[in-house]
N, C-alpha and C positions, 0 to 999 in steps of 0.2 A: 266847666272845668274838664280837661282833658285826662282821662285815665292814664295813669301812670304805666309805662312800658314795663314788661317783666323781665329778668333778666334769665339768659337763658341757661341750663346747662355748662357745666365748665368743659372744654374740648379735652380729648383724650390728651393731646400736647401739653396740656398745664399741669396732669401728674407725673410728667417727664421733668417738666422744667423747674417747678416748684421743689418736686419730692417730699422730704420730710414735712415741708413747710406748706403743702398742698391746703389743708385743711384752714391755715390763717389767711393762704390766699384766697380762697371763696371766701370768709369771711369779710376781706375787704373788700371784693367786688360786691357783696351785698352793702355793706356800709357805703360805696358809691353810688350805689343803685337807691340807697333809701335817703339817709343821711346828705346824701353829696348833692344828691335832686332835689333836693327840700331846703337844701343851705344855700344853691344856686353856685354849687362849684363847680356840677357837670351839665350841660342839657340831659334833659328825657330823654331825644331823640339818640344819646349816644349808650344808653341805656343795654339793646340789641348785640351790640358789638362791644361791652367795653372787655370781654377778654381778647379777642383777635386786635384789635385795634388801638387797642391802651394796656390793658396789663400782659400779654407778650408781647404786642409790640415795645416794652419797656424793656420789660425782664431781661429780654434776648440782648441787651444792649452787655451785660455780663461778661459775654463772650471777646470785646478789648477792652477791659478794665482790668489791669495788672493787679497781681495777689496783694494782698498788704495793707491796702495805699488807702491815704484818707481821703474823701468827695466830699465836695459842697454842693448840692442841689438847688442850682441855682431858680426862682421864681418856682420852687417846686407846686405850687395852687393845691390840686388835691392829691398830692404824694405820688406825681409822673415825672419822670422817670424813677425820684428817690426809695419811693415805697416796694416796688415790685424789685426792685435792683438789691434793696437789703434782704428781700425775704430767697434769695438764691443763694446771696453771697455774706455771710457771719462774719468771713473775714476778714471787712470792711467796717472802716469808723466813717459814719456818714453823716452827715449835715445838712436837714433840710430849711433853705434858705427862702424865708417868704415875707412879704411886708403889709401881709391884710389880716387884721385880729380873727375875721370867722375863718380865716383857709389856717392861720395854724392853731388854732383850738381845736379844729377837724385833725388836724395831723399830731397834734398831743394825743388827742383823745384817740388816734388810730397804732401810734407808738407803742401806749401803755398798754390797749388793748389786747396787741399782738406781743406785746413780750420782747419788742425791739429794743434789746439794751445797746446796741451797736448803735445805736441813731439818736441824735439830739435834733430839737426844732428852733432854730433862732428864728427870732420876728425881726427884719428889717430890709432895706434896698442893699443890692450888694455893693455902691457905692460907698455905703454908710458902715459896713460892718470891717471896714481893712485895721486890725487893733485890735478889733472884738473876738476874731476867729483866727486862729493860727491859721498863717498857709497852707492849701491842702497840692496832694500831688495830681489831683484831679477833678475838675468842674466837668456837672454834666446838667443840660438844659433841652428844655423840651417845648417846641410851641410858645415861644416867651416875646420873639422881639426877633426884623432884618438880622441877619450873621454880625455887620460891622457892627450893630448897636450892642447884641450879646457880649461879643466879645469884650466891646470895650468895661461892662460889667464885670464880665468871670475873669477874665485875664487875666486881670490885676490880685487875682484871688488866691493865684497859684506859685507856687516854691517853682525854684529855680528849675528848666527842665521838667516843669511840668507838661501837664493839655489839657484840653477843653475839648470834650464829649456832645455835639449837640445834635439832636434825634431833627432829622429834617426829612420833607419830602419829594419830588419831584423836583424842585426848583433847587436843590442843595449843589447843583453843577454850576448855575446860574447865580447865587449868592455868593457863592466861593468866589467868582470869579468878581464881584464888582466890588467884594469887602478886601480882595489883594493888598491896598494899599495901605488900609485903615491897621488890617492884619500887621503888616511888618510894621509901621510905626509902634502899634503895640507888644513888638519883642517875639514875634513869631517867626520860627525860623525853617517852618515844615507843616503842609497843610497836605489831604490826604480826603476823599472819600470812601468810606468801608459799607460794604452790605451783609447785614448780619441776621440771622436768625432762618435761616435756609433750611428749607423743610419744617420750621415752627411758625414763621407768618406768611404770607401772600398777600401782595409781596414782601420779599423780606427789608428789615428797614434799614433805611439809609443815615449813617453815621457821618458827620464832620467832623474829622480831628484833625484841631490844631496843634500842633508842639510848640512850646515858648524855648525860647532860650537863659540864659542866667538874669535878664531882666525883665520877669514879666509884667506886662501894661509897659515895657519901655522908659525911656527918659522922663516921660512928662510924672508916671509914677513910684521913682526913685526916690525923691526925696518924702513924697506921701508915706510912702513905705517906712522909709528908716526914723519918719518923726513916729510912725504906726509903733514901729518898734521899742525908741527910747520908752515912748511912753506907756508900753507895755511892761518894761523892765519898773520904770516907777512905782507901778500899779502893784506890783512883784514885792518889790520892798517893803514896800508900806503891809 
């Protein structure tokens, strides 16, 4: 049996980025490091690196998400991008989106623990939940799935003039460019690469945004949407 990786010091950067909420975020990189390794959320070997690597490389994502606005996190697994993203920003009604019972009983039990009243954890595929969760003005996803297949999940997820936020790596010029087509059929009307968190990671990370326009997911989910809706208004009635 291999000993478990320790995790190491938090970098002077995370009492910048964190602030008030420094102390919930070691918290949670210790619940990744114990909890998250033992549930098989994270490897061990990501253990070494999960503040440089996972929880600022998330956090920093803060810095294009407009004041306000509601997110769905989309395939959030063990609370990445969603988790580090609510403990910056309060002003955010957030929605971590996941469809395996032990990755959100980990993410209930990391919710309550921390005091996140701004975040709710729904269990399901994001195909599944359009009805279930109001439109939000902004999808973000991290490590989940090709660009074209993301999007065609989050897309649909989003109010009119929305975007979709996805943390990518290296390859994020190369994706952009072979999901072009899939992109516009799904009502995107402005795609964009951003590098964010400059002088907080190395390198700092690389952001996809996409913008939709007034029909996001496009035609083929127009009509999904507005039976989404009747039959949300029923739901209302009753």
């Amino acid at each position: 049996m291999t000993e478990a990786a320790e995790l190491p010091p938090a970098p002077e950067q995370a009492r910048d980025v964190f602030g008030e909420r420094f102390a919930d975020a070691v918290r949670y990189a210790e619940l990744l490091a114990e909890a998250g390794v033992q549930r098989g959320l994270i490897g061990p070997r990501e253990v070494p690196r999960l503040w440089e690597r996972h929880l600022l490389n998330c956090a920093v994502l803060s810095e294009v998400v407009p004041e306000g606005v509601t997110v769905c996190d989309v395939g959030s697994g063990a609370g990445l991008p969603g988790i580090p993203l609510a403990l910056v920003r309060d002003d955010l009604k957030i929605t971590l989106l996941e469809p395996l019972l032990r990755r959100t009983n980990f993410l209930t039990e990391v919710v309550e623990l921390l005091g996140l009243d701004h975040v709710t954890v729904v269990r399901g595929r994001a195909e599944e939940v359009m009805g279930r969760i109001p439109p939000v003005h902004v999808v973000t996803a991290r490590a989940v799935a090709p660009l074209d297949r993301l999007a065609a999940w989050g897309i649909p997820l989003l109010r009119p003039y929305g975007e979709m936020l996805a943390l990518k790596g290296d390859t994020a010029e190369e994706e952009l460019k072979s999901a072009s087509s899939a992109l516009s059929k799904l009502g995107a009307v402005q795609t964009s690469i951003l590098h964010v968190g400059e002088g907080i990671v190395d390198p700092p990370s690389t952001v996809v945004r996409v913008e939709v326009g007034e029909s996001p997911g496009g035609v083929r989910f127009a009509a999904k949407r507005a039976k989404a809706a009747r039959t949300g208004r029923v739901r209302r009635r009753r």
